[in-house]
N, C-alpha and C positions, 0 to 999 in steps of 0.2 A: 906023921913026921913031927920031931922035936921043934921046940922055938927054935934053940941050938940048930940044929941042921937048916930050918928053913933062912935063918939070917946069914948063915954061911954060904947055902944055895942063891939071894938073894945079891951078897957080895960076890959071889961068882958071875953073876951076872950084871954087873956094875951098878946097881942100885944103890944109893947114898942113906947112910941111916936118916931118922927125920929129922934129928937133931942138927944134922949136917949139910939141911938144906938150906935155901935161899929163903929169908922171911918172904912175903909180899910187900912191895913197895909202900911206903906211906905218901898217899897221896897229897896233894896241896892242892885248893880250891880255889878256881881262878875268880878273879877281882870281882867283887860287888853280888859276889852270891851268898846265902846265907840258909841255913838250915831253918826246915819245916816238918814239922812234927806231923805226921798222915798216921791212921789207923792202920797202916802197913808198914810203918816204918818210916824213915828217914828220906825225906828227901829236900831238892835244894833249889834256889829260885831269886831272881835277881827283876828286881821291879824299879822299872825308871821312866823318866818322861823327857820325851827331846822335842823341840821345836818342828812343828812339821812344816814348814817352809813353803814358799811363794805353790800354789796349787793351781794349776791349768787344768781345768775340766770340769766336768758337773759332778755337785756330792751325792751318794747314795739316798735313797729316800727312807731306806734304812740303815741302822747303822752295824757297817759290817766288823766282824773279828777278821783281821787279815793273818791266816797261819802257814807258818814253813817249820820241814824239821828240816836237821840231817840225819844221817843214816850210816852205819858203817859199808855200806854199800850201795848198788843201783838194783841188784837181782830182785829182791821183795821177797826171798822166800823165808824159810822157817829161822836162820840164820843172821836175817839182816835185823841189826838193833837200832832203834830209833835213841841216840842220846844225845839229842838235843833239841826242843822245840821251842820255837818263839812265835808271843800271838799279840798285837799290835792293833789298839783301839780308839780315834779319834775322842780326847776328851775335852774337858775346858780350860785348863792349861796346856793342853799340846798332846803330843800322841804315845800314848801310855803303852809302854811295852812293859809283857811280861817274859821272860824265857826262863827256861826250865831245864837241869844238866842230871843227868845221868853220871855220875861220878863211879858209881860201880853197878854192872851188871844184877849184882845181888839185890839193887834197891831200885829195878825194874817195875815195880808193881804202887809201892811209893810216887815212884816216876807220873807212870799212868794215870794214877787217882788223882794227883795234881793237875793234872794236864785237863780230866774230864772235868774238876769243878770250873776252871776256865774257859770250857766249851758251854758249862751249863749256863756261864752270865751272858750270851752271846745271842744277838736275836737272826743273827746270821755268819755264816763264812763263808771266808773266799780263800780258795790255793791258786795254786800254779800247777797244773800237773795234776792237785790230791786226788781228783775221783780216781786215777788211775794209779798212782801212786801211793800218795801220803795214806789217804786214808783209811784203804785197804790195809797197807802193812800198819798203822795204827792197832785196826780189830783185829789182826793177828797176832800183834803183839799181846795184846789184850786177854784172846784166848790161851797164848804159850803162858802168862802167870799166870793163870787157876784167876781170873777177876774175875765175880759174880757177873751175869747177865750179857750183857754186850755194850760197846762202847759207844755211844751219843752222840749227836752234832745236830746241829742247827741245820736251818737252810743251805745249801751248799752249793756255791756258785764256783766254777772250773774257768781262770781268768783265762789260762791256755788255749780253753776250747771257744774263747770271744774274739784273742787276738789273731789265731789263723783264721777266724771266720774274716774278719777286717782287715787284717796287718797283711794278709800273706799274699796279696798280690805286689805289693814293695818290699818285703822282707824275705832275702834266700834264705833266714834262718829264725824261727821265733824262741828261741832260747832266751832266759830273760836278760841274760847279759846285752845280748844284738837290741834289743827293747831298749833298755834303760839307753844305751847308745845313741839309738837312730831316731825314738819316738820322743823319749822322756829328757835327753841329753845331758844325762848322768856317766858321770865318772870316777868310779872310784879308784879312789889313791890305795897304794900297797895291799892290794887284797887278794885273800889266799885265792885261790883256784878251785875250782869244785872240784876235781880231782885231787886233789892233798886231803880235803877232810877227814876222810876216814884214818888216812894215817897218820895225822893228827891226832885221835883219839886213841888209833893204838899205841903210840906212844907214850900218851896217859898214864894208858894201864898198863904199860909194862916198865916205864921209869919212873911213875909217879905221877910226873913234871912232862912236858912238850912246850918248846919254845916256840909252837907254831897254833897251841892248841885256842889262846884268845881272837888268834887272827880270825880262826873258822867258825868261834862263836860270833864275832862281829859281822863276819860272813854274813851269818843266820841272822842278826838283828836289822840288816839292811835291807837283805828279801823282803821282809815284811814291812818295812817303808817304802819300798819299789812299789809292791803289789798296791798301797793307797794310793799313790801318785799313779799310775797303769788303772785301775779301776779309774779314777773319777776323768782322767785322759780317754777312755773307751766310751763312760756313758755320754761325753762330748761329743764322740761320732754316732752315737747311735741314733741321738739328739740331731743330727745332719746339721751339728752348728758350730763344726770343728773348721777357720778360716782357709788350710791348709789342703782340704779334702780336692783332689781332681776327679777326674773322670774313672781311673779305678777303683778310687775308692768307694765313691757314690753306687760302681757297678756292683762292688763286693757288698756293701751296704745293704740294698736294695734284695740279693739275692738272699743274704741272710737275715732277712726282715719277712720276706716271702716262706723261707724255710719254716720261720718261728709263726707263722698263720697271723702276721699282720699285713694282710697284701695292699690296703690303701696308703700306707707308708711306704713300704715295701716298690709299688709303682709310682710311687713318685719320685723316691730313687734314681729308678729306673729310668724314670723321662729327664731326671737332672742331667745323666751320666752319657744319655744321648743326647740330650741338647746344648752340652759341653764340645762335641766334635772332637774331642784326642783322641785320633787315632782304631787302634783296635777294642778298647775298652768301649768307646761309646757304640760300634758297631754291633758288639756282641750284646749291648744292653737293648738297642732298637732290636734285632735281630729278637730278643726275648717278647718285648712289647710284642712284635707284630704277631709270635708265634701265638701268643696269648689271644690278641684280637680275631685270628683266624678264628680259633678253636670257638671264640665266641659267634662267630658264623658276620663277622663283621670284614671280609676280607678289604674292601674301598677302603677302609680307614689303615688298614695294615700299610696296602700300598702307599698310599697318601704318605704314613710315615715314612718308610723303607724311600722311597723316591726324596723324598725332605732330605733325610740324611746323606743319600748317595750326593747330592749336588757340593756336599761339604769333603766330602771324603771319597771321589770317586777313584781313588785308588785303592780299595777295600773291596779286592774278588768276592769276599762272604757275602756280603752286602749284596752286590749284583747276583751271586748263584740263588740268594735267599726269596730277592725281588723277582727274577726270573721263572723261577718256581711257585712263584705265587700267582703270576702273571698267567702261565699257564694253566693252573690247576683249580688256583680260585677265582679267577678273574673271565677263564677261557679267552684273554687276549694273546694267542699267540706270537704275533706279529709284534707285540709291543714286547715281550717276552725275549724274541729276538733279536730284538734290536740292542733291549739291554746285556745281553750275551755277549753280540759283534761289539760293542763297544768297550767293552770290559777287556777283552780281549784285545783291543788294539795296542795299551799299552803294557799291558803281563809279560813278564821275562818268560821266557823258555825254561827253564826250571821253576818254575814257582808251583808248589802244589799245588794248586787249585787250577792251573791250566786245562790237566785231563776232563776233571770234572767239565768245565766250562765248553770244552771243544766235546764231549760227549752230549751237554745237553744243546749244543747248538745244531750237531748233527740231527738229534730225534726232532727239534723243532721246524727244523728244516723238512725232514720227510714228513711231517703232518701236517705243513704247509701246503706240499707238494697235493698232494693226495689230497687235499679238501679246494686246491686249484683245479683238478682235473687231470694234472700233467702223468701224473703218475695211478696207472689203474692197476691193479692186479687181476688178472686172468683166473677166468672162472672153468672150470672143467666143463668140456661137454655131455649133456646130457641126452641121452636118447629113452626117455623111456617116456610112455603113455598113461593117463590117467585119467579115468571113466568115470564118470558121473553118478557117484551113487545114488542119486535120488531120482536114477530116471528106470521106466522100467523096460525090463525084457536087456538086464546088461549093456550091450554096446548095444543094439539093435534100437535105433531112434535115441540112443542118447549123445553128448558131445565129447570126441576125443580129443586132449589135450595134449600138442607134442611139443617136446620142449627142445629148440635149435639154438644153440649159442647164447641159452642164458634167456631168451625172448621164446614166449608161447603163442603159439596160432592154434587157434580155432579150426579144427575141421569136423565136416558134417559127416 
């Protein structure tokens, strides 16, 4: 086919000569960034220092790079571009952020190299989310440019994975926003949405300009002063020297202290959290103590405690099904077993879960009461059959036949 024919073919099918296309937009670089020359190219980065402000909690023993990006999206797959990231490092004038923009796609790999030499000055970091998130779509950003090797980081601490270990018996929700809120008592004035970022940046790239696009950089620059304030706030409970902590907390504490194979912190925890008496939280921590002291073959100490606490908190079925079961099984006091049952029992609503339980193990207690009283015997079959004396001789002939009537043997000659 001719050029001639194919251009004509081409305008047949509404295609625009090239000339008569749209340029691409000339972008405009938002405030306080400034071009960096990379061995791949161009890219762009904005370094400042703000006051890091009144700090509640204990500092890291090392010091961490606090990092957030955005994303053009949540998915993480081959599609989603990281064009923004910001990394935030306590110095001696104040806390030194750096963030790094993505201004076009094409200067992805510029992007990346800049980001790794600020991972290399880092003796550690910490995300929100990244093991799961960031960091992953990081190395596959990594590998979609052609970049040599693979992409680096430090130590890497998941602050995500600390505050539900702690926060999430008080918090419906640990997103960081419900955090900076409830824990940290942060507010911030006019700020974008997590959900706008991304179209924030398309906007960018397809007008240039987005009048929404600094909001979502500042977004990102305030992540990263959350995450110090949230870090040095968390290593304060971990420390069990947070003023604020009750009886859940010390429970969650405690359990995530045991998880991590510190169990002599871990159980002291645990005995703060039940010697606090709130409620369902301390019950569930004694209930952990005694399981432990069973297992240790120490059941007297179990009950000791279990009974300690019920006197605080005798309206806590767990507590009585837990003591009663022990009563039972490690103690062999049934009768004391029982009594903790009927008692537990007198006050329980009629719907309450734990009723069934409770009226089922008073029942069995009951019939093994009975039955080691006398009152109740089960019936033994009778027996008719004879059995001869092997070790005598000549058979039955001079030896002793045993017959067995209702269970009782008589001697006959």
């Amino acid at each position: 086919m001719s050029a001639t024919a194919l251009r004509e073919r081409l305008a047949s099918l509404g295609a625009r000569p090239a000339a008569a296309r749209r340029a691409p937009p000339e972008r405009r670089l938002p405030r306080g960034f400034e071009p960096v020359w990379t061995e791949y190219g161009l890219a762009y980065r904005l370094a400042d220092v703000l006051p890091i402000g009144r700090v509640v909690g204990r500092l890291p023993a090392v010091c961490h790079a606090y990092l957030d990006t955005e994303t053009t999206g949540l998915s993480g797959g081959t599609g989603t571009y990281v064009f923004a990231a910001a990394i935030c490092r306590p110095g001696p004038a104040g806390m030194e952020i750096v963030q790094l923009f993505l201004a076009d796609p094409a200067g992805e790999a510029a992007f990346l190299y800049l980001l790794q030499e600020e991972l290399d000055q880092a003796a550690a970091v910490a995300t929100y989310n990244g093991g799961s998130f960031d960091l992953p779509l990081l190395r596959t950003r990594w590998v979609m440019s052609r970049m040599p090797g693979d992409l680096r980081h430090p130590e890497h601490l998941d602050l995500l994975s600390l505050t539900r270990a702690l926060l999430r018996p008080r918090l419906d929700s640990c997103t960081l926003r419900v955090v900076e809120d409830r824990l940290l008592g942060f507010e911030r004035e006019e700020d974008l949405p997590g959900a706008m970022v991304p179209e924030a940046y398309f906007a960018y790239l397809r007008q240039g300009w987005s009048p929404t696009l600094e909001a979502a950089l500042e977004h990102n620059r305030q992540d990263v002063l959350s995450l110090y304030h949230l870090h040095a706030r968390l290593l304060l409970r971990l420390a069990g020297e947070d003023s604020r902590m009750e009886a859940p907390d010390w429970l969650a504490l405690g359990r995530h202290l045991l998880r991590a194979g510190r169990r002599a912190d871990g159980w002291r925890a645990l005995r703060r959290a039940a010697e606090i008496g709130e409620g369902p939280a301390s019950g569930l921590a004694a209930l952990l103590m005694a399981r432990t002291l069973a297992r240790r073959r120490r059941p007297a100490a179990a009950e000791a405690l279990l009974a300690g606490l019920q006197l605080r908190l005798p309206a806590e079925p767990a507590l009585a099904s837990a003591r009663a079961r022990l009563l039972e099984w490690g103690l062999r006091d049934l009768a004391a077993a029982l009594g903790v049952v009927e008692r537990a029992l007198v006050g329980l609503p009629a719907g309450s879960p734990h009723r069934p339980d409770l009226e089922k193990r008073r029942g069995r207690l009951r019939l093994r009461l009975d039955r080691l009283d006398g009152r109740h015997q089960p019936r033994r079959p009778q027996r008719q059959a004879s059995l001869v004396d092997e070790g005598s001789q000549g058979g039955q002939q001079g030896g002793v036949v045993r017959a067995g009537v209702r269970g009782q043997l008589v001697d006959c000659q």
